[in-house]
C-alpha positions, -999 to 999 in steps of 0.1 A, spaced: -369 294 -191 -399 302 -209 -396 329 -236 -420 321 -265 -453 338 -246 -432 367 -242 -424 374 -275 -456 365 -287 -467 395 -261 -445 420 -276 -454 409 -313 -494 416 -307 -487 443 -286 -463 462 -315 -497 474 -337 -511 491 -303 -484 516 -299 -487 548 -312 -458 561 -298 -426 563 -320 -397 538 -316 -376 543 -285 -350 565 -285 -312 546 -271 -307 558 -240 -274 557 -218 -269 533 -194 -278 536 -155 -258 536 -125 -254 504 -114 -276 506 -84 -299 536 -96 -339 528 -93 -348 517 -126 -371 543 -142 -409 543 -131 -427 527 -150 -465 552 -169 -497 541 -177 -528 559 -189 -547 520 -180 -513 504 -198 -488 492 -175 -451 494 -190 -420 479 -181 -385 487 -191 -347 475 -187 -311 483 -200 -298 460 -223 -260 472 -233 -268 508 -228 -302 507 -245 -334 508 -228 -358 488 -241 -398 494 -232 -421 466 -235 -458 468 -228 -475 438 -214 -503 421 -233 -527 435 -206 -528 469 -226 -541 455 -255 -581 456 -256 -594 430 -238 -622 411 -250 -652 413 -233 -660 388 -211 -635 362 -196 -629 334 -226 -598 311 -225 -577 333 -250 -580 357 -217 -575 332 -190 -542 318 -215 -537 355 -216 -531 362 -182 -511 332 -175 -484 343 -200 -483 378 -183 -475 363 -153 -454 341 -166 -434 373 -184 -434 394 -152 -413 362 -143 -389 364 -170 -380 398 -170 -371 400 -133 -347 371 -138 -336 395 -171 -333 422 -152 -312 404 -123 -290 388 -150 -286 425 -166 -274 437 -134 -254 407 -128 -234 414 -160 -229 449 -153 -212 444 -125 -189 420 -140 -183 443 -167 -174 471 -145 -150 443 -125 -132 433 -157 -127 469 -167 -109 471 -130 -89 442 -136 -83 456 -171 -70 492 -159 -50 472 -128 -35 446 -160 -26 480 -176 -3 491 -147 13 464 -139 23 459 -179 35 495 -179 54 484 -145 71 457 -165 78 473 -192 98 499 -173 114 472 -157 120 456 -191 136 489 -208 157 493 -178 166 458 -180 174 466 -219 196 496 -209 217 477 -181 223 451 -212 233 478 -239 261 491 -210 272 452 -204 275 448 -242 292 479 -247 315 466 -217 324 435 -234 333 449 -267 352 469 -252 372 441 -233 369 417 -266 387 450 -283 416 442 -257 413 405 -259 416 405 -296 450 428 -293 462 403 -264 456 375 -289 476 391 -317 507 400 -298 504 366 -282 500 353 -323 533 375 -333 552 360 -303 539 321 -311 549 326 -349 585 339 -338 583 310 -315 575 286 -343 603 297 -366 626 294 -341 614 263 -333 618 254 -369 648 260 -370 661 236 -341 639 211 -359 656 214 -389 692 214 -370 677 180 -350 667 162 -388 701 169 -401 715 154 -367 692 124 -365 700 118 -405 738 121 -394 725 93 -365 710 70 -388 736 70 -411 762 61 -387 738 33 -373 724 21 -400 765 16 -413 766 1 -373 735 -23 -384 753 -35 -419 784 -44 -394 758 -60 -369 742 -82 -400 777 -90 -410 787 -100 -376 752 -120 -372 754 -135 -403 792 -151 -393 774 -161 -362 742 -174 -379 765 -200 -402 789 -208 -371 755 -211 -351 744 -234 -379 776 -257 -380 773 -259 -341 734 -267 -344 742 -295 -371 769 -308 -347 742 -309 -322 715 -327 -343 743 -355 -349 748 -356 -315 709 -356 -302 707 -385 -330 739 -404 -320 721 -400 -279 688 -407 -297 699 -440 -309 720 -447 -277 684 -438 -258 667 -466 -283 692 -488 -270 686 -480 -237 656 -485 -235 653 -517 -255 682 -526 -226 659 -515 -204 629 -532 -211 646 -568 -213 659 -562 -178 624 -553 -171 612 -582 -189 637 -599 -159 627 -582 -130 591 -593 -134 603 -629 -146 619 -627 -117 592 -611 -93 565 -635 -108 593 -663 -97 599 -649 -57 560 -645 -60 554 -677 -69 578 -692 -44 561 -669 -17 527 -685 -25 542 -715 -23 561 -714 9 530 -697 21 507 -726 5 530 -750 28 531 -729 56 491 -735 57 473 -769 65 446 -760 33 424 -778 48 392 -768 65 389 -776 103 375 -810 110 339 -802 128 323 -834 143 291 -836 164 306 -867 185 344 -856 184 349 -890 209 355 -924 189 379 -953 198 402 -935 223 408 -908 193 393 -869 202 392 -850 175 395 -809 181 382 -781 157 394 -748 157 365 -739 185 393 -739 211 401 -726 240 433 -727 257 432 -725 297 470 -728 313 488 -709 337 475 -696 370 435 -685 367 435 -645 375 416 -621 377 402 -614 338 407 -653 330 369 -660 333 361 -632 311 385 -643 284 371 -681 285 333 -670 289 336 -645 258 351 -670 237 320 -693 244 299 -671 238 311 -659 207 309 -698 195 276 -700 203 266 -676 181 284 -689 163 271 -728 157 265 -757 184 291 -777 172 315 -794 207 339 -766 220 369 -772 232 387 -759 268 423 -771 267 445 -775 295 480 -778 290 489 -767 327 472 -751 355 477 -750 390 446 -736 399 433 -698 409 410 -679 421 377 -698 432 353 -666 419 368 -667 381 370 -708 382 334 -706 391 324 -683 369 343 -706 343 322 -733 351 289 -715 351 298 -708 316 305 -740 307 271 -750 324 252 -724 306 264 -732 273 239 -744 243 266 -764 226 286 -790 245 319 -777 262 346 -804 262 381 -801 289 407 -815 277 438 -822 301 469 -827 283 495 -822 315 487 -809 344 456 -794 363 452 -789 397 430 -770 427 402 -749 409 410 -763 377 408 -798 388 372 -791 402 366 -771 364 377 -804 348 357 -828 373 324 -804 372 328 -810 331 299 -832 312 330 -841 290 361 -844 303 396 -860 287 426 -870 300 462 -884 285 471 -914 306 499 -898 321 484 -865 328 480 -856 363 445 -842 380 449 -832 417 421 -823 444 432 -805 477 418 -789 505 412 -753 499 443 -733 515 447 -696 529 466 -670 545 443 -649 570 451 -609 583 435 -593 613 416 -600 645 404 -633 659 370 -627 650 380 -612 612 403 -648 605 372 -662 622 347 -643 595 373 -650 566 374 -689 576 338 -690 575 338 -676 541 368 -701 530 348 -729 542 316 -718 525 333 -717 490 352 -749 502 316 -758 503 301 -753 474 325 -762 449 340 -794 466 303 -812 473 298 -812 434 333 -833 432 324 -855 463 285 -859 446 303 -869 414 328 -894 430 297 -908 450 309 -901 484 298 -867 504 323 -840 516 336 -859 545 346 -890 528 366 -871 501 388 -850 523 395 -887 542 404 -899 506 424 -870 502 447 -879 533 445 -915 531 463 -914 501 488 -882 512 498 -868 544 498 -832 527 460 -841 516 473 -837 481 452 -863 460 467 -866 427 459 -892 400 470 -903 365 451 -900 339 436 -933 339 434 -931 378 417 -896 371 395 -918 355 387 -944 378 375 -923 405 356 -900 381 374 -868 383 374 -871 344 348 -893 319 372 -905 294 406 -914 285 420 -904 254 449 -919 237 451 -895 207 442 -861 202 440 -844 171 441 -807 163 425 -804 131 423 -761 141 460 -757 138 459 -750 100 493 -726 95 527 -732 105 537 -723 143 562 -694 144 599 -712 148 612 -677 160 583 -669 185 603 -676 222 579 -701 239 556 -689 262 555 -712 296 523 -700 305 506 -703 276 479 -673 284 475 -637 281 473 -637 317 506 -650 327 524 -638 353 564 -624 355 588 -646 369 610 -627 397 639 -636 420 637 -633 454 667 -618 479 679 -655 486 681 -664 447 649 -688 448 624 -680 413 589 -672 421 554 -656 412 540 -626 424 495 -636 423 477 -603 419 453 -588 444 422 -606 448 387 -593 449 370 -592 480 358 -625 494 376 -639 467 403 -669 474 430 -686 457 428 -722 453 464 -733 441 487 -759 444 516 -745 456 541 -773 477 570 -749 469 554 -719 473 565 -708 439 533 -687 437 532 -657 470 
């Protein structure tokens, strides 16, 4: 807002009045038409200022200079320009009335509403001076409660006094009499402390005297000890001994050609094969080869103490394993074998036999249930497995299956062909003759109290009685299609 041509207006304008200052006038109504404003050629203006009106005349009633010039052109600008400023004057003026004239409401309503509180205040202020004057009145009682109560407590108190005075002189009279009681008790302690003493002294003597008898103890003690282990170290020593004799303590003797000068020499990679060849028989030999295979491919060892024969499906199997094996399998007959076993010992790449050991061939026998044409099925299948596992004998004797089973009952009626050893020999059923065998396996001591086994196999059977007294074996079940090949005169085996 521009206020500098204004002033300088009013200032050349001041020497061009000839009127007399203006007279303080009181304020308008807010609202009322502001005063009109006179001119005799001079226009005026006026406006309340605080409740004094103030008259200013523009710079248009001072003499003008003749002719336009820029002082007039300047001139007139700053009229304008203060026709401007004193309406936004005057709207400010009226603006600030009526906020005067709303404080002065607010002031008169601030007024009432003090007076309101103060009334409430005073009353407030009364209610208090009756509470006050209430509660002096009740502390008046109170404090006449409080000193009868006092009287009564002190009468109390003496009283009390007293008994407490009566209880001293009996609690003195008490610890009088105890404390005489407590000399007695010390007296009587004190006896008991020095007989307590002699008894503890007697006791020291005595834990000294069982001291030195525990000393001797002990030293007793520890050269029985010294005995017991002399003598445990002795029964050990003796045990190692009897178990070093017990024990061959020598390794197995392993050779690649076990065969020299009528002298077969056995490892521990044995087998034993004796008793009648069941069901399971084939798996036990056949594991045992294969484990020593894995084992090395040093000769292994099927021993035959006695066998009559079995089943033709395990004694094949048997052989197939022998077949199939990567180190050489070697049958050794010490007794007897017969039947299947006969065929496993001729079917052999490496056979032995003692001289007076016995091989015997036979025709395959059976015992055939049902119809014609079942015996007539089941004889087909005997002869088939008569078959196969007899043309291998016959091929290795050099004769075909016809001229064996005449062999077989030229020399017996029963066509039971058994030869020695060295007859076994002769005709092939075994390649060599042995006249000593020796079983470097057998390394510890055989059991003296283990009862002798007389089939010599896991699989041997129970020996039963029949209703007429005669001993026999009871074969188990065979597989189907399955057959037993035994030699059996005396039917010992059903």
């Amino acid at each position: 807002m521009r206020l500098t041509p204004f002033l300088a207006v009013v200032l050349l304008s001041v020497p061009a009045l000839a009127a007399p200052s203006p007279v303080p006038r009181p304020p308008a109504a807010a609202g009322s038409p502001a005063e009109p404003a006179t001119s005799t050629g001079t226009a005026k203006s006026s406006a309340t200022l605080s409740g004094w009106t103030v008259t200013m005349t523009p710079p248009a009633a001072l003499e003008a200079p003749k002719g336009p010039s820029e002082e007039r052109l300047a001139l007139d600008k700053l009229t304008a320009e203060n026709a401007i400023v004193r309406e936004e004057v005057a709207k400010r003026l009226r603006a600030l009335i009526e906020e005067k004239e709303e404080l002065r409401i607010r002031h008169e309503t601030q007024v009432e509403r003090q007076k309101a509180e103060f009334a409430k205040l005073e009353a407030e202020f009364q209610r208090l001076g009756l509470e006050n004057r209430l509660l002096e009145e009740r502390n008046k009682k109170s404090v006449e409660d409080l000193t009868s109560q006092q009287r009564r407590v002190s009468a109390e108190n003496m009283l009390d006094e007293e008994l407490h005075r009566k209880e001293l002189a009996d609690v003195r009279q008490s610890r009088e009499k105890l404390q005489q009681e407590n000399d007695l008790t010390r007296e009587k302690l004190r006896a008991a402390e020095m007989t307590n003493n002699a008894e503890k002294m007697a006791l020291d003597l005595e834990m000294q005297r069982l001291s030195a008898d525990g000393m001797r103890l002990k030293s007793e003690r520890e050269i029985l000890e010294d005995k017991l282990a002399r003598l445990r170290n002795d029964i050990e020593s003796r045990t190692r001994r009897e178990e070093w004799r017990n024990e061959a303590n020598r390794e197995p003797v392993v050779l690649k050609e076990p065969f020299e000068q009528g002298v077969l020499t056995i490892s521990d990679r044995r087998i034993s094969l004796n008793g009648v060849i069941v069901r399971g028989v084939s798996d036990f030999v056949s594991e045992r080869i294969d484990y020593l295979n894995n084992v090395s491919d040093d000769p292994i060892f099927l021993v035959i103490d006695r066998c009559p024969g079995g089943s033709v499906m395990e004694g094949y199997r048997i052989v197939k394993a022998m077949q199939s094996s990567k180190a050489p399998v070697h049958v050794v007959v010490k007794s007897f074998a017969a039947s299947m076993c006969a065929v496993i010992t001729t079917l052999a790449a490496r056979s032995y036999v003692y001289p007076n050991a016995i091989i015997l061939h036979h025709q395959m026998s059976t015992v055939l249930w049902g119809n014609m044409t079942q015996n007539k099925e089941q004889l087909e299948i005997a002869k088939e497995w008569w078959r196969r596992l007899a043309e291998p004998v016959a091929k290795r004797m050099g004769t075909d299956l016809d001229g064996l089973v005449k062999r077989m009952y030229a020399k017996n009626s029963d066509g039971d062909w058994e030869e020695f050893g060295d007859g076994a020999v002769a005709v092939k059923w075994a390649t060599h003759l042995v006249n000593e065998v020796r079983e470097t396996g057998v390394v510890k001591k055989p059991d003296d109290a283990k009862k002798p086994n007389p089939g010599l196999t896991p699989f041997s059977l129970e020996e039963r009685s029949d209703e007429k007294g005669e001993r026999y074996m009871r074969l188990p079940r065979l597989d189907p299609f399955d057959l037993y090949w035994v030699y059996n005169p005396d039917r010992y085996y059903r």
